[in-house]
C-alpha positions as CSV (number, residue, x, y, z in Angstrom):
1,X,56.3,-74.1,126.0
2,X,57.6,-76.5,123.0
3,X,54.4,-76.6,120.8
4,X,56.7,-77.9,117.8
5,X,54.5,-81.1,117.4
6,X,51.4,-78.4,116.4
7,X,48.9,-81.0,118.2
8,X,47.8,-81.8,121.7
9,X,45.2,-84.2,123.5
10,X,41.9,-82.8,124.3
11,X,40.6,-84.4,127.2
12,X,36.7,-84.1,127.3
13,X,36.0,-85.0,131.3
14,X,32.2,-85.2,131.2
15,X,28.7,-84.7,129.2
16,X,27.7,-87.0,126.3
17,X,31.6,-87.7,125.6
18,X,32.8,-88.1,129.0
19,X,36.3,-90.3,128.8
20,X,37.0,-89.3,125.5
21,X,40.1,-88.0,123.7
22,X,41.0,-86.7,120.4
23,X,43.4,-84.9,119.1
24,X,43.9,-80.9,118.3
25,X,45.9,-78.5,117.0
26,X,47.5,-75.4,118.7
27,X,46.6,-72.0,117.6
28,X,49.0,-69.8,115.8
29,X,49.6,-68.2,119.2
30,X,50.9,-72.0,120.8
31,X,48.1,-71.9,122.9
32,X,45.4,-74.6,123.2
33,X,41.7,-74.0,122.5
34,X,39.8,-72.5,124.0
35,X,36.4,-74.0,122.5
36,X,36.1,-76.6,120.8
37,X,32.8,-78.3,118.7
38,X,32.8,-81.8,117.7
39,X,30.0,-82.6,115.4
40,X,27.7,-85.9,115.6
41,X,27.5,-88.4,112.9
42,X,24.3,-86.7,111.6
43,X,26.0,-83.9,111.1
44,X,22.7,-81.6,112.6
45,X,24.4,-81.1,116.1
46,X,27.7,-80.4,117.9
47,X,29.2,-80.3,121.4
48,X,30.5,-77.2,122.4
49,X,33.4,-77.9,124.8
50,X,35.0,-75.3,127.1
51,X,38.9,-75.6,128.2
52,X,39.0,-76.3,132.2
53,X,42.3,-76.1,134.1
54,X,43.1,-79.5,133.8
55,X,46.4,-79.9,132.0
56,X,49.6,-82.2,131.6
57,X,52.6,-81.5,130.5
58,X,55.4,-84.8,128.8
59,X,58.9,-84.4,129.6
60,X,61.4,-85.1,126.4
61,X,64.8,-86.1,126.8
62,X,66.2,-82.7,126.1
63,X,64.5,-81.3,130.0
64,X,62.1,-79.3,128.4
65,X,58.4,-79.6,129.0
66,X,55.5,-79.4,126.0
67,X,51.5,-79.6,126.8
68,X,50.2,-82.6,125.6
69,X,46.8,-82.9,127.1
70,X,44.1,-80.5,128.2
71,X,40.8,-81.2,130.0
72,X,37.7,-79.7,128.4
73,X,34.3,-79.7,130.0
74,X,31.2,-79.8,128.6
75,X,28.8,-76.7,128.1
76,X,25.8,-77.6,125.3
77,X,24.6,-79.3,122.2
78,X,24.9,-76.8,119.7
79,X,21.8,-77.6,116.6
80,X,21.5,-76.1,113.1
C-alpha cells in the first residue's frame, strides 16, 4: 500500500456527522485510524468514531493502488 501522500479521507457514514468527510493522516505504521475524535465548536464534546470495513482504494498511473478513503461509524459523544 502507497501511503506516500501521509493523508487519507475519513468517511464518517452515520451519527450527528453522517455524510461528512475530512481529512487524516496515516499512522507511522501506514495504517489508517483506528479511532478518531472530532471535537465540536464549543470545544466541551467530541465524537468518537470507530473505523468500519468500508474502504476505497485510487488507482495512479504507475498501476499501483493507495487507500484514499475509509468509512468510520459512529460510537458516542465523548464530554469533559
Amino acid at each position: 500500500m502507497d501511503t506516500s501522500v501521509g493523508t487519507y479521507t475519513a468517511k464518517l457514514t452515520d451519527g450527528p456527522l453522517e455524510g461528512k468527510t475530512i481529512r487524516k493522516e496515516f499512522l507511522a505504521s501506514g495504517d489508517p485510524q483506528p479511532r478518531i475524535e472530532i471535537p465540536v465548536e464549543s470545544g466541551r464534546k467530541r465524537y468518537l468514531y470507530t473505523r468500519a470495513a468500508g474502504v476505497e482504494f485510487a488507482s495512479e498511473d504507475s498501476g499501483s493502488d493507495r487507500l484514499s478513503a475509509v468509512n468510520y461509524r459512529y460510537l458516542q459523544a465523548v464530554f469533559d
